[in-house]
Gaussian input, Z-matrix of N, CA and C with variables (Angstrom, degrees):
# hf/3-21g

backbone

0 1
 N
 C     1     B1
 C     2     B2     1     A1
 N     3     B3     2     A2     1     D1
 C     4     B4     3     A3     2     D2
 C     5     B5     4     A4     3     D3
 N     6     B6     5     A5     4     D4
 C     7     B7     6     A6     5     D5
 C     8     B8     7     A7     6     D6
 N     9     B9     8     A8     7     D7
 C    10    B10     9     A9     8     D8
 C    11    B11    10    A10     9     D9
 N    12    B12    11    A11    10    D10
 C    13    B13    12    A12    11    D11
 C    14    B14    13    A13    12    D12
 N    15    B15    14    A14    13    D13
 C    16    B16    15    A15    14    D14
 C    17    B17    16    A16    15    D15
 N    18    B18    17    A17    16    D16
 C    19    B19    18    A18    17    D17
 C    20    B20    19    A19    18    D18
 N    21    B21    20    A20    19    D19
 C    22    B22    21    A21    20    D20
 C    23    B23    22    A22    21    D21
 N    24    B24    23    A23    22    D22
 C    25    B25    24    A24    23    D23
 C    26    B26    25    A25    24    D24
 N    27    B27    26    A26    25    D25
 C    28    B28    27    A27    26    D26
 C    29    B29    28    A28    27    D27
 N    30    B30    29    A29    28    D28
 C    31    B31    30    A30    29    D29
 C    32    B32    31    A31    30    D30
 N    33    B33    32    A32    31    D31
 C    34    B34    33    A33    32    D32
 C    35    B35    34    A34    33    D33
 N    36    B36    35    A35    34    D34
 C    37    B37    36    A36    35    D35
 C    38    B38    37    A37    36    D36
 N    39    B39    38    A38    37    D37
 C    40    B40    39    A39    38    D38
 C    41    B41    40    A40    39    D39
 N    42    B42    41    A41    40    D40
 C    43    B43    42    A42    41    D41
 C    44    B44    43    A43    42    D42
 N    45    B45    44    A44    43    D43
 C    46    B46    45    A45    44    D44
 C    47    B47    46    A46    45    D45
 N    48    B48    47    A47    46    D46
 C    49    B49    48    A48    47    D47
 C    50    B50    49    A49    48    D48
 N    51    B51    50    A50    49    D49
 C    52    B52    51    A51    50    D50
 C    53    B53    52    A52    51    D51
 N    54    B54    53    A53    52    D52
 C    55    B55    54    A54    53    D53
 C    56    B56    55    A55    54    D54
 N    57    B57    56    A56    55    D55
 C    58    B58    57    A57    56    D56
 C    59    B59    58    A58    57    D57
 N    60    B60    59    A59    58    D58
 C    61    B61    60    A60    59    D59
 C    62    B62    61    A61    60    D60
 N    63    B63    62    A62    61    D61
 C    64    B64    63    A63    62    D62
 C    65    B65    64    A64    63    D63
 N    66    B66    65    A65    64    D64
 C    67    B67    66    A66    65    D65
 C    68    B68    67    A67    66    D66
 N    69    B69    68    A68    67    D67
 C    70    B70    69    A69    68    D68
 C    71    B71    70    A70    69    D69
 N    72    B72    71    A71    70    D70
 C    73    B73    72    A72    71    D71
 C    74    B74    73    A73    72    D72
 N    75    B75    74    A74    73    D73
 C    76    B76    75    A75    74    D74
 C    77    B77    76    A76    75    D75
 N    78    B78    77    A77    76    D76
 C    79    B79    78    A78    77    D77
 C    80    B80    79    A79    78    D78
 N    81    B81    80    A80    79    D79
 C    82    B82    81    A81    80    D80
 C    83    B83    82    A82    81    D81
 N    84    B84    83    A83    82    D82
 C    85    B85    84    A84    83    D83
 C    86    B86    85    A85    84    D84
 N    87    B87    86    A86    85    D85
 C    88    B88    87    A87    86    D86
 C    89    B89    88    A88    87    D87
 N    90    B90    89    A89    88    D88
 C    91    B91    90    A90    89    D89
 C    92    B92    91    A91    90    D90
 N    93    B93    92    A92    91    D91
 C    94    B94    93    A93    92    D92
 C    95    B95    94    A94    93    D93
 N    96    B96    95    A95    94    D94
 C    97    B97    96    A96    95    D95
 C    98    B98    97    A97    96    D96
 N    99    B99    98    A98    97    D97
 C   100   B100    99    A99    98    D98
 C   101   B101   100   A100    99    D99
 N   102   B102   101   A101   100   D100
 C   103   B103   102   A102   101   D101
 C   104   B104   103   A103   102   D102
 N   105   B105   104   A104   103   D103
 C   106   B106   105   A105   104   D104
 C   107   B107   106   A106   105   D105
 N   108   B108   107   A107   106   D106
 C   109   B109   108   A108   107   D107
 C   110   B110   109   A109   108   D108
 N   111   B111   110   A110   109   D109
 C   112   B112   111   A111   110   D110
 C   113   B113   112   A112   111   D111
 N   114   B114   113   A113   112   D112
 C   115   B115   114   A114   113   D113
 C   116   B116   115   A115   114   D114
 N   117   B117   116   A116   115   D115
 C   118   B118   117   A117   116   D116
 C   119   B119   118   A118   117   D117
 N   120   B120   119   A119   118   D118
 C   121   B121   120   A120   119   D119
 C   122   B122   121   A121   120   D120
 N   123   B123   122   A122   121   D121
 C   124   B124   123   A123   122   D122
 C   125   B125   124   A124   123   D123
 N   126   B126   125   A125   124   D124
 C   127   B127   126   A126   125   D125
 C   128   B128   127   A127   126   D126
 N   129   B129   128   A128   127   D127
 C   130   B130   129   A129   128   D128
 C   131   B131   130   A130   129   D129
 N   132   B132   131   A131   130   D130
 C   133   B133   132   A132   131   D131
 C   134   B134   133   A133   132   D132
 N   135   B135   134   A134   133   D133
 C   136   B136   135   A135   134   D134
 C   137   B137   136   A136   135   D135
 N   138   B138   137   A137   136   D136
 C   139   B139   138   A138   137   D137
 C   140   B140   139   A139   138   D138
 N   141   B141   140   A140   139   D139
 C   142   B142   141   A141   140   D140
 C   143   B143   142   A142   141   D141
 N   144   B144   143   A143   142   D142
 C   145   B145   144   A144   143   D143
 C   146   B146   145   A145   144   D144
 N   147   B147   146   A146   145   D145
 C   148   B148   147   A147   146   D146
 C   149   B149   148   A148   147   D147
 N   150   B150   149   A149   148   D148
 C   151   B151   150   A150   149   D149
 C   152   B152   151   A151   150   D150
 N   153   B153   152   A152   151   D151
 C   154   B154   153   A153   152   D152
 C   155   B155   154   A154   153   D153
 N   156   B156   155   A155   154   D154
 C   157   B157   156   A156   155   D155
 C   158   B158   157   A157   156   D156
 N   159   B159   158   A158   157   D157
 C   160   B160   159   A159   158   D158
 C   161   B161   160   A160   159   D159
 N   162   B162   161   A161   160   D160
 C   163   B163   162   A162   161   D161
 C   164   B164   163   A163   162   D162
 N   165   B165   164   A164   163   D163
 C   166   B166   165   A165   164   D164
 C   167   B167   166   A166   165   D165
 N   168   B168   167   A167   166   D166
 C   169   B169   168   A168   167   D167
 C   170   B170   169   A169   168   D168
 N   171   B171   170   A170   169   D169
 C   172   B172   171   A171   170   D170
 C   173   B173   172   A172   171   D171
 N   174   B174   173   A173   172   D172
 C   175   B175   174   A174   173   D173
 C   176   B176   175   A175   174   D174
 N   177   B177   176   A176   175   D175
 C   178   B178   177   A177   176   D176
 C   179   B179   178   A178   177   D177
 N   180   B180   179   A179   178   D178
 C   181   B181   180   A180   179   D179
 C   182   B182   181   A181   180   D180
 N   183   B183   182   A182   181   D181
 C   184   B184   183   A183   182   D182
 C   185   B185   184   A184   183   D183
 N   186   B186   185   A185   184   D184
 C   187   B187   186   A186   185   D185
 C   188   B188   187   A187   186   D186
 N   189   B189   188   A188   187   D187
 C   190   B190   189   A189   188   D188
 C   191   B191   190   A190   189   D189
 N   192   B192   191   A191   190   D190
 C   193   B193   192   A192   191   D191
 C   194   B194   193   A193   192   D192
 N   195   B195   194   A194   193   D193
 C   196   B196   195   A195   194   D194
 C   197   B197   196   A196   195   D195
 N   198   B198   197   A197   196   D196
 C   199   B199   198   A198   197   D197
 C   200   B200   199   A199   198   D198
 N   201   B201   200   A200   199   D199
 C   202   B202   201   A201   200   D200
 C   203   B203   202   A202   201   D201
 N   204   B204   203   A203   202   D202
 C   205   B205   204   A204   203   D203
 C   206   B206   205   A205   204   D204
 N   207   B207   206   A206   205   D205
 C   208   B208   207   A207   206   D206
 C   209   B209   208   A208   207   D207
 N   210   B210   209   A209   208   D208
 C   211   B211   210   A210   209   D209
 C   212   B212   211   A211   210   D210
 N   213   B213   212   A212   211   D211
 C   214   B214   213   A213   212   D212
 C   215   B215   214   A214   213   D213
 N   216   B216   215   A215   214   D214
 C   217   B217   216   A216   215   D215
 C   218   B218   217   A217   216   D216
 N   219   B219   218   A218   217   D217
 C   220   B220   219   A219   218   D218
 C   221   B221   220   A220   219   D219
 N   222   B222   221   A221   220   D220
 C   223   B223   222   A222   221   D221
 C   224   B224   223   A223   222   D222
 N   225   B225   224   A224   223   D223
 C   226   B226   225   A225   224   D224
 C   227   B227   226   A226   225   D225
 N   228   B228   227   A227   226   D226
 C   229   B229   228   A228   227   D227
 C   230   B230   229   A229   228   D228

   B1=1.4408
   B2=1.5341
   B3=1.6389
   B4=0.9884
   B5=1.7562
   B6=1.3934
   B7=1.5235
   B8=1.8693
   B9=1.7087
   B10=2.0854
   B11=1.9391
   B12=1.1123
   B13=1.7835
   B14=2.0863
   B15=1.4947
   B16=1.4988
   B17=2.0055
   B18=1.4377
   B19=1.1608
   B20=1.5555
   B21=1.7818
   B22=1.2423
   B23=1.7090
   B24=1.4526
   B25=1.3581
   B26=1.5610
   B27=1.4514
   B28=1.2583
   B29=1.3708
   B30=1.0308
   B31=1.5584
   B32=1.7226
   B33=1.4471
   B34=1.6887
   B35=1.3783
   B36=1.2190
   B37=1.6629
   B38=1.4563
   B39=1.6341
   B40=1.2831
   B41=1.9076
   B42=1.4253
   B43=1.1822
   B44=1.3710
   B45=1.4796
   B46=1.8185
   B47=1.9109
   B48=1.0602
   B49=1.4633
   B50=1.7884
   B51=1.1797
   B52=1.1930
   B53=1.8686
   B54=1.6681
   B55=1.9223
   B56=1.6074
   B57=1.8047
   B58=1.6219
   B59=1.3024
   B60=1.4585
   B61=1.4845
   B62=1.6704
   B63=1.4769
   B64=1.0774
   B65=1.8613
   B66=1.8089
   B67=1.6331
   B68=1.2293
   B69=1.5307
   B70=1.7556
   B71=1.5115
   B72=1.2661
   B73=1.6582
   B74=1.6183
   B75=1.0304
   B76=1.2464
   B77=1.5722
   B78=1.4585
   B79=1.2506
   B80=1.3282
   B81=1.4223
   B82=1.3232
   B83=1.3143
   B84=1.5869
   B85=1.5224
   B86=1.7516
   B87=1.1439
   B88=1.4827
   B89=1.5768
   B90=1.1953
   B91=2.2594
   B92=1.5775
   B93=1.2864
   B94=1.7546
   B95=1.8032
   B96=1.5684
   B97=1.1343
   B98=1.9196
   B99=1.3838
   B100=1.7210
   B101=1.5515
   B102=1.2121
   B103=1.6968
   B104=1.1221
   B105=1.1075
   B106=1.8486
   B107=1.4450
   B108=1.3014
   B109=1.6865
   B110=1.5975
   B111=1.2379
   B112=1.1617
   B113=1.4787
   B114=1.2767
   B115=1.3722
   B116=1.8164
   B117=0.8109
   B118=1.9349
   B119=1.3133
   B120=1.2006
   B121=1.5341
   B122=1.8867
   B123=1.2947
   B124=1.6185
   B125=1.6635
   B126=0.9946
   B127=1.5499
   B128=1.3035
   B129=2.2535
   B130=1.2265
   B131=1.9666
   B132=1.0256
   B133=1.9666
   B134=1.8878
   B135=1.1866
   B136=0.8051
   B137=1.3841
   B138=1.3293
   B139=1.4469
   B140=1.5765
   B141=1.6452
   B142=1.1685
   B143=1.7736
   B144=1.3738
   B145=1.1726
   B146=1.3139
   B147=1.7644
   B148=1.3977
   B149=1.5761
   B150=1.7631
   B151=1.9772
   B152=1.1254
   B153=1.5734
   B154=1.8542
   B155=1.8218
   B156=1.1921
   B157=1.6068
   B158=1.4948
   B159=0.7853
   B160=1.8052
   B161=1.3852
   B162=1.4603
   B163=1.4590
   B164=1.3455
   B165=1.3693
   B166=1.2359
   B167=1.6175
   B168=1.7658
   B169=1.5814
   B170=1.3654
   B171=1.5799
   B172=1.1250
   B173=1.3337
   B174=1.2690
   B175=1.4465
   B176=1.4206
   B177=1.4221
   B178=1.2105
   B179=1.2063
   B180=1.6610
   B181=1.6750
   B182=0.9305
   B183=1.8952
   B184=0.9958
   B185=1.7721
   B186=1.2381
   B187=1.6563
   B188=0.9671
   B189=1.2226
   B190=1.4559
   B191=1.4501
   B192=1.5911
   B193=1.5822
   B194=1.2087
   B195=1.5971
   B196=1.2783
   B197=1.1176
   B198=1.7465
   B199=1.4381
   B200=1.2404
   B201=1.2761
   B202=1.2210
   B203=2.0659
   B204=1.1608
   B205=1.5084
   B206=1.2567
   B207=1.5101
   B208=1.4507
   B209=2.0549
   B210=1.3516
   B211=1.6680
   B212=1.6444
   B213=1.2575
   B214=1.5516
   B215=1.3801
   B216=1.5465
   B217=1.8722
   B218=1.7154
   B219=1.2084
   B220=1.5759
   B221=1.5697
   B222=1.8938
   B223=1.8828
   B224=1.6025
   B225=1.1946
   B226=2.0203
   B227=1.3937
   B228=1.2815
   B229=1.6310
   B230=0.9289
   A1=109.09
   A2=122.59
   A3=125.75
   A4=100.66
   A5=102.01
   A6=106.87
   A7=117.57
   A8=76.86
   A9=106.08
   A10=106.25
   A11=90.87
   A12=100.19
   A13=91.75
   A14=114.35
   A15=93.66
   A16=68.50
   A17=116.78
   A18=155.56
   A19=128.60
   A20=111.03
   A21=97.14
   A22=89.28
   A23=134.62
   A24=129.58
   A25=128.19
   A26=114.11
   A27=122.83
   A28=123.35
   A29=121.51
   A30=124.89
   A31=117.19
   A32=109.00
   A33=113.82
   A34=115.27
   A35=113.72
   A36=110.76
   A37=91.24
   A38=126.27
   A39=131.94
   A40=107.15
   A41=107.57
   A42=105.46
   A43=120.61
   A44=109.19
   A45=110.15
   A46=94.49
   A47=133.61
   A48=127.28
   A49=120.45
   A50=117.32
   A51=135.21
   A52=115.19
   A53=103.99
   A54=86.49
   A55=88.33
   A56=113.16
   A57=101.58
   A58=93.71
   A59=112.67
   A60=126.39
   A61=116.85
   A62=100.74
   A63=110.69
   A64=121.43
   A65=89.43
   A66=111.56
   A67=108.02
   A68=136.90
   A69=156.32
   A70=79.93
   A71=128.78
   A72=112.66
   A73=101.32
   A74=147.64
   A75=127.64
   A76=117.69
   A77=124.81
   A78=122.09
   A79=122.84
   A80=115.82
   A81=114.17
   A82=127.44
   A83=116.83
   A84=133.01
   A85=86.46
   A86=127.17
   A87=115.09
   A88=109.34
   A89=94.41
   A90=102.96
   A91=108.82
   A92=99.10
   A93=88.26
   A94=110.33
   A95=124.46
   A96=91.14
   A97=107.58
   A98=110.68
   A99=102.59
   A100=102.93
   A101=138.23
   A102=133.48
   A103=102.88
   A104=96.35
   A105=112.91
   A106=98.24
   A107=138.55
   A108=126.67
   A109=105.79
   A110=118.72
   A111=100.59
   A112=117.78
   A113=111.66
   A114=112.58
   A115=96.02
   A116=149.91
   A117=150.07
   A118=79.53
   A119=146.28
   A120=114.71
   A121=93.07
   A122=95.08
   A123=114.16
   A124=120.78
   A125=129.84
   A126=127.99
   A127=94.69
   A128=120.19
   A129=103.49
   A130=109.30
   A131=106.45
   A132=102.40
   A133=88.28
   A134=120.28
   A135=129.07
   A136=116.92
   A137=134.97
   A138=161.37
   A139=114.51
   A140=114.94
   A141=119.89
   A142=98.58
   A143=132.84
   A144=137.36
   A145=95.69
   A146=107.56
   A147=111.34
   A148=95.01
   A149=95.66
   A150=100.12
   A151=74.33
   A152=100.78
   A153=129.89
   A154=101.63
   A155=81.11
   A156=83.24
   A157=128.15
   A158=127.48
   A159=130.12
   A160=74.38
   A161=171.31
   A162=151.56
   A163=93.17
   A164=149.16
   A165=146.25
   A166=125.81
   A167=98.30
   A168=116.28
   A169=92.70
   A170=146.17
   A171=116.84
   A172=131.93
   A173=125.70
   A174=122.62
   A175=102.91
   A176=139.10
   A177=144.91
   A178=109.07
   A179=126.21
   A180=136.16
   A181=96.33
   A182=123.37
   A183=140.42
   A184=99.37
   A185=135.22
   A186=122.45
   A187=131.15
   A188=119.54
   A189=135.02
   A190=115.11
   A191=110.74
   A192=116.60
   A193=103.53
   A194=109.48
   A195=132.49
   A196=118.14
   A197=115.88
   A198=125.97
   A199=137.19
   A200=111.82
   A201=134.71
   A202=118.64
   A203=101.49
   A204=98.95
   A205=99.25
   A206=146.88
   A207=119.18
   A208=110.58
   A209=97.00
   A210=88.10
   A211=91.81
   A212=139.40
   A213=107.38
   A214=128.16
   A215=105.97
   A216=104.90
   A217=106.95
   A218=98.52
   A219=107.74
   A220=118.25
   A221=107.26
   A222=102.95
   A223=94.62
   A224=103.91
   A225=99.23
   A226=94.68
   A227=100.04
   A228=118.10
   A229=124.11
   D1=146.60
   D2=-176.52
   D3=-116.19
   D4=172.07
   D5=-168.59
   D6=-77.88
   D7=-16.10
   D8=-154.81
   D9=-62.97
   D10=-30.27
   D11=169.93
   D12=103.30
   D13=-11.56
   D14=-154.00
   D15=-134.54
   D16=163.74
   D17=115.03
   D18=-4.43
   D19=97.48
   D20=-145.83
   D21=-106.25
   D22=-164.54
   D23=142.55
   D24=-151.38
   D25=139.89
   D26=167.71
   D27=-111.12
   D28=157.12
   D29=-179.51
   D30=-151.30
   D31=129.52
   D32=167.45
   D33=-103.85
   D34=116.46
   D35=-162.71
   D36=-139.00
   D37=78.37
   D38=-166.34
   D39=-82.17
   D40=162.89
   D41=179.47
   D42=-73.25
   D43=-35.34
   D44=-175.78
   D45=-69.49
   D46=-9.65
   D47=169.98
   D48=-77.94
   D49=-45.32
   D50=-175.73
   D51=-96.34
   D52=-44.34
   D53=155.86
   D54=120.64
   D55=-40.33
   D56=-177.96
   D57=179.92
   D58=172.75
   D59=-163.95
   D60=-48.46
   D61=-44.69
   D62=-154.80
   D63=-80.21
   D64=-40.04
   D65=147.94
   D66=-34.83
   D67=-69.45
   D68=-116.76
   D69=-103.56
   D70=-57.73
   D71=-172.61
   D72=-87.52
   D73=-48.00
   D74=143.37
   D75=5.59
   D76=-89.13
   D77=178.19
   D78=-62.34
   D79=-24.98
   D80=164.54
   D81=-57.12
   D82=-46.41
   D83=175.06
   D84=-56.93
   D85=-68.37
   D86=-151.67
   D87=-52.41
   D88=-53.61
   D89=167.72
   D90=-37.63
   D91=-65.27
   D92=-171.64
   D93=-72.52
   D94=-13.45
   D95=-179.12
   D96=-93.94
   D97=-6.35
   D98=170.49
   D99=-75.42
   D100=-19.68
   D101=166.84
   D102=-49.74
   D103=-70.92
   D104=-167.31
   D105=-48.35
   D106=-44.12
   D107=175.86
   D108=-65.49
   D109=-29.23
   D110=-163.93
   D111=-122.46
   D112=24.86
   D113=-161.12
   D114=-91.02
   D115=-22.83
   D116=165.49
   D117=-45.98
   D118=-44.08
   D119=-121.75
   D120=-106.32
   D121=-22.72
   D122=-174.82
   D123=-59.98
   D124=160.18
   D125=-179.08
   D126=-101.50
   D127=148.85
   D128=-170.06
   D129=-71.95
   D130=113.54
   D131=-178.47
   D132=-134.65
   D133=171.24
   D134=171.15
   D135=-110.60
   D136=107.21
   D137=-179.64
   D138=-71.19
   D139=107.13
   D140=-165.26
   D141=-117.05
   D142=106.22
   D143=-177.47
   D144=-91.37
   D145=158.35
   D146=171.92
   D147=-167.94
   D148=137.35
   D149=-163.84
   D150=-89.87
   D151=156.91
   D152=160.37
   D153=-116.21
   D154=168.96
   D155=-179.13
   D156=-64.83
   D157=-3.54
   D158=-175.90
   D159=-84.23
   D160=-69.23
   D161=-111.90
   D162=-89.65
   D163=-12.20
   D164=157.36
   D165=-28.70
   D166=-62.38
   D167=178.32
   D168=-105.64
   D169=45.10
   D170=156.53
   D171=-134.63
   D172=141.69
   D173=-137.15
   D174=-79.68
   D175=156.03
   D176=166.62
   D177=-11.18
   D178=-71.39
   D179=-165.26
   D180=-31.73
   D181=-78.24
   D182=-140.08
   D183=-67.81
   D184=-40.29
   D185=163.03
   D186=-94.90
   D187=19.58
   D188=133.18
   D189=-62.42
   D190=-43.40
   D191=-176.34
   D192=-50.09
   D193=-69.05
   D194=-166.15
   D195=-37.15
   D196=-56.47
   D197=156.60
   D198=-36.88
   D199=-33.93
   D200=173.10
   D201=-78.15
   D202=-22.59
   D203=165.13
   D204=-110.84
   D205=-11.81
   D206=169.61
   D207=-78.55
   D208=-6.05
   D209=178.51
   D210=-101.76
   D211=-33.39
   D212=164.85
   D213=-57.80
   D214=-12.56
   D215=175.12
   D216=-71.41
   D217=-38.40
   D218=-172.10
   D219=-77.92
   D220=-12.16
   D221=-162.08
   D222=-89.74
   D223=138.42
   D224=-178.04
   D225=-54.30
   D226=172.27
   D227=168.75
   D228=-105.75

């Protein structure tokens, strides 16, 4: 939990993971824009993302998916 009342975010989205610049902000843009949908819904904690290597070959959907079940782990119940 953070003090801020709202839902904060970090992210490590290194180059030897993603292959080159453009990949690396690529996945970055996609991270911050599923936050940004879902951050009301979040408890204030601070949210630390980090790409692994499968985000290399994988198409938008699929880390969108992904995104999408690490913020139901995080939304209270």
């Amino acid at each position: 939990m953070n003090d801020l009342g709202h839902a904060r975010l970090g992210m490590a989205v290194g180059l030897k993971v993603t292959g080159n610049g453009v990949r690396r902000n690529r996945v970055r843009r996609l991270i911050r824009e599923s936050f940004r949908l879902h951050q009301h819904e979040l408890p204030a904690v601070d949210v630390f993302v980090t790409a692994r290597n499968d985000v290399r070959a994988a198409p938008a959907p699929a880390i969108n998916e992904s995104l999408e079940r690490l913020w139901r782990k995080i939304r209270p119940s």
